[in-house]
C-alpha atoms as one frame of an Amber mdcrd trajectory, in Angstrom:
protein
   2.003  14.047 -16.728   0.998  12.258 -19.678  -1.221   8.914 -19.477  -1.673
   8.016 -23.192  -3.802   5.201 -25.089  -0.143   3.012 -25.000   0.172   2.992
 -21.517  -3.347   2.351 -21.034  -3.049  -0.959 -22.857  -0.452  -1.464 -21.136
  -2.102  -1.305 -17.798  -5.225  -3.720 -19.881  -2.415  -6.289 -20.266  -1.360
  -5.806 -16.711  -4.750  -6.455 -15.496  -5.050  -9.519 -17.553  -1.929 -10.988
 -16.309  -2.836 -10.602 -12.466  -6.433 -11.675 -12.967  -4.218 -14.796 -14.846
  -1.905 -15.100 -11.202  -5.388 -15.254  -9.018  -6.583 -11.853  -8.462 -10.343
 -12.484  -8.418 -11.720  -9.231  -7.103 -12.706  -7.237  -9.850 -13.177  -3.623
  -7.916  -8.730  -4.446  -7.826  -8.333  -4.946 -11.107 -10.845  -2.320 -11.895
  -8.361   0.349  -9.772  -5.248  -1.428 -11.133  -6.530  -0.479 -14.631  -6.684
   3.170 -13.723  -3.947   4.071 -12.402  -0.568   5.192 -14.241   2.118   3.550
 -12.889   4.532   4.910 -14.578   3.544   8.563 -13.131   4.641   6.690  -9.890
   8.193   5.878 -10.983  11.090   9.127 -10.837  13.723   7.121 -12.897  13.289
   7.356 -16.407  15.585   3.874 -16.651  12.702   1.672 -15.467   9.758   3.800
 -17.219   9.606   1.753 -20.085   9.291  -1.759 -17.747   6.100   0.569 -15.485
   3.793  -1.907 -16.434   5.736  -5.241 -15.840   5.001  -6.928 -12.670   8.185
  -6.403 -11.280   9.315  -3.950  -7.773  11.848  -1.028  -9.188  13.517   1.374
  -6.688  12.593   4.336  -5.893  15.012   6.005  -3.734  15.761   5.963   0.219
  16.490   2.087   0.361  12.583   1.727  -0.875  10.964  -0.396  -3.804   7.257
   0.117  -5.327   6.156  -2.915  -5.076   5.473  -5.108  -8.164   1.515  -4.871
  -9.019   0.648  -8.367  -8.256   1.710  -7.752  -4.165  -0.291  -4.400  -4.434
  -3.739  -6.437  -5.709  -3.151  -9.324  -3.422  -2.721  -6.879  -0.088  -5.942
  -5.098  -1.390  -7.920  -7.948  -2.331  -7.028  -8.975   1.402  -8.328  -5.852
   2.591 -11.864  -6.439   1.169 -12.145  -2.294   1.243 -15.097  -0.750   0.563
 -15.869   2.901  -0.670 -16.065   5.527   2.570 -13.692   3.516   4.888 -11.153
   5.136   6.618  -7.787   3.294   5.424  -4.696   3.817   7.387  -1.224   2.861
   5.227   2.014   2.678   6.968   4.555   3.288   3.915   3.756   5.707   1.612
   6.484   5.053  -0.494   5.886   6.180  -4.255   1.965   6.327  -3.573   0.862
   3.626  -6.076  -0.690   1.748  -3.345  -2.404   5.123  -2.355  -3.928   5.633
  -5.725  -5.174   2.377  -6.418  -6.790   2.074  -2.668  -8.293   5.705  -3.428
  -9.290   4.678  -7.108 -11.569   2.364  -5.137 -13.492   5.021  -3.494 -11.055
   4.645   0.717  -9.943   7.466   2.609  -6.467   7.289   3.087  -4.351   8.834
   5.773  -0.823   7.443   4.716   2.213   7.792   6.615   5.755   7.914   5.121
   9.027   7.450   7.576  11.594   8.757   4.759  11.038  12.452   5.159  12.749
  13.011   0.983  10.715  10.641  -0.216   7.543  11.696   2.037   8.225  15.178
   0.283   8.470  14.286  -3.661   5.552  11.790  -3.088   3.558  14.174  -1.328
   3.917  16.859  -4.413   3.254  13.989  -7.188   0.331  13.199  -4.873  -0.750
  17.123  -5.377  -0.476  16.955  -9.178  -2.556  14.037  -9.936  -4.746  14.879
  -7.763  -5.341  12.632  -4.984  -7.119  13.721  -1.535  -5.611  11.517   0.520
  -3.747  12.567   3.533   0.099  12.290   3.440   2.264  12.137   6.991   5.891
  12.323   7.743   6.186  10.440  10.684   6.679   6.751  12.558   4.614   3.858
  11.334   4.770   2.468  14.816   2.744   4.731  16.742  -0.018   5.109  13.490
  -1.912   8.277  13.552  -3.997   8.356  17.035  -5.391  11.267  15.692  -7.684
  10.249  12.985  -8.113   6.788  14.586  -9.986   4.248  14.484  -9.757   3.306
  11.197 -11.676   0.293   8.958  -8.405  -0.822   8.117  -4.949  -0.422   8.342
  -2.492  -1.569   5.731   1.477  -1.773   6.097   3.544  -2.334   2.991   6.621
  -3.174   4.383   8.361  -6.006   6.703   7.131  -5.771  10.231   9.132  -8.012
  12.828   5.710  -7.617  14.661   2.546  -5.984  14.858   3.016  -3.039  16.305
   0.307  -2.435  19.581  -0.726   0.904  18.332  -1.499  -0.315  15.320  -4.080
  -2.840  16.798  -5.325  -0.403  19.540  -6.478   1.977  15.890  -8.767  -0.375
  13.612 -12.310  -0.754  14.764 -14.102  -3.843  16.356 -14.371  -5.460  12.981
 -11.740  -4.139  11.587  -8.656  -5.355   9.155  -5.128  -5.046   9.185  -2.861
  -6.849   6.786   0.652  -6.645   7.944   3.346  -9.012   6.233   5.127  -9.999
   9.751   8.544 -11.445  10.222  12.423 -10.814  11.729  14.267 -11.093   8.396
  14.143 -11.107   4.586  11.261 -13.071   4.451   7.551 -11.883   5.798   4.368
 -14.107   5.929   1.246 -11.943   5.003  -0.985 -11.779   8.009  -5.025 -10.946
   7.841  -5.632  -9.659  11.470  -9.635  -9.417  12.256 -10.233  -7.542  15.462
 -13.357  -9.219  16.625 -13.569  -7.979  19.892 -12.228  -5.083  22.135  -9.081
  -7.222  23.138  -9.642 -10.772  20.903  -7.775 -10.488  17.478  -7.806 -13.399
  14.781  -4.831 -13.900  12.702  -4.729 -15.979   9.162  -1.622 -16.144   7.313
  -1.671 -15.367   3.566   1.985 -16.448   1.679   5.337 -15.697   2.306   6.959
 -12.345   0.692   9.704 -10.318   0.947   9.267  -6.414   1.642  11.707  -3.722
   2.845  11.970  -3.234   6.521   9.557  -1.296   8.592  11.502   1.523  10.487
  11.288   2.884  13.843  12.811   5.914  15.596  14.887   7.053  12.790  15.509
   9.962  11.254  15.769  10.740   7.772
């Protein structure tokens, strides 16, 4: 796996083009600037465009999402180093490296059980400690709850219950939320044991979040 002094000005330009599009938080663009994306991408016809801010495909119906979504759901997030992190969509693990570059434990869980596998092995290589999961988004990981905060990176046509019964009084989740092709980016604050405060963030467009399904 090689990260040489190309891509890494690569990833300097990158940085300088998102802080350019609004990304203010510099611990982001600080992660951003460390991780290889292009380790993070299997097809060799979309290596030379790793840096672009652009989503490519990466198998099972999935995208990794273009850099600028990735810094605006973390900037949302407001993470800070030692929190617990829950992610529902592991997908390449970009997202997972850059929220682990910045210090979070991550317990991630993937519903695609191929691309679970090969993500969970480049995960190995480079690395990373944080926890991978085959399994359903829906129900999170009761297990290792509560969590800080609890990210999904794909389209939810709700927030799942489970998902809010997880993150701590004073906890985060940013979800993007919505029935079809087009999400709006929710900031959920659980201020209470049963009051939750909701602020919307943009409109995007993510794959669908999957339930019940094998594969």
């Amino acid at each position: 796996m090689v990260d040489g002094y190309r891509h890494k000005g690569l990833r300097k330009k990158l940085v300088a083009e998102l802080a350019g599009k609004g990304i203010t938080d510099a611990r982001v663009l600080d992660a951003i600037g460390q991780v290889p994306r292009h380790l993070f991408i299997d097809d060799t016809a979309f290596l030379e465009l790793a840096y672009a801010d652009a989503a490519f495909p990466i198998g099972c119906g999935q995208t990794i999402s273009q850099p600028w979504t990735v810094a605006f759901q973390t900037q949302l997030l407001d993470v800070a180093p030692g929190m617990r992190l829950l992610e529902i969509g592991t997908g390449s693990g970009y997202q997972t490296a850059v929220l682990a570059a910045m210090g979070v434990r991550v317990f991630s869980i993937e519903r695609h059980r191929p691309l679970y596998l090969r993500t969970k092995d480049r995960m190995r290589q480079l690395g990373s400690k944080a926890f991978l999961q085959h399994g359903d988004g829906y129900l999170g990981m009761p297990r290792e709850a509560p969590f800080d905060r609890i990210l999904v990176t794909c389209g939810a046509p709700r927030i799942p219950d489970a998902l809010k019964e997880q993150v701590k009084v004073g906890g985060v989740v940013v979800v993007p939320v919505g029935p079809g092709d087009v999400q709006h980016m929710m900031r959920v604050v659980r201020t209470s044991a049963e009051v939750f405060e909701s602020t919307e963030h943009g409109s995007f467009r993510f794959v669908p979040m999957l339930e019940q399904r094998e594969g």
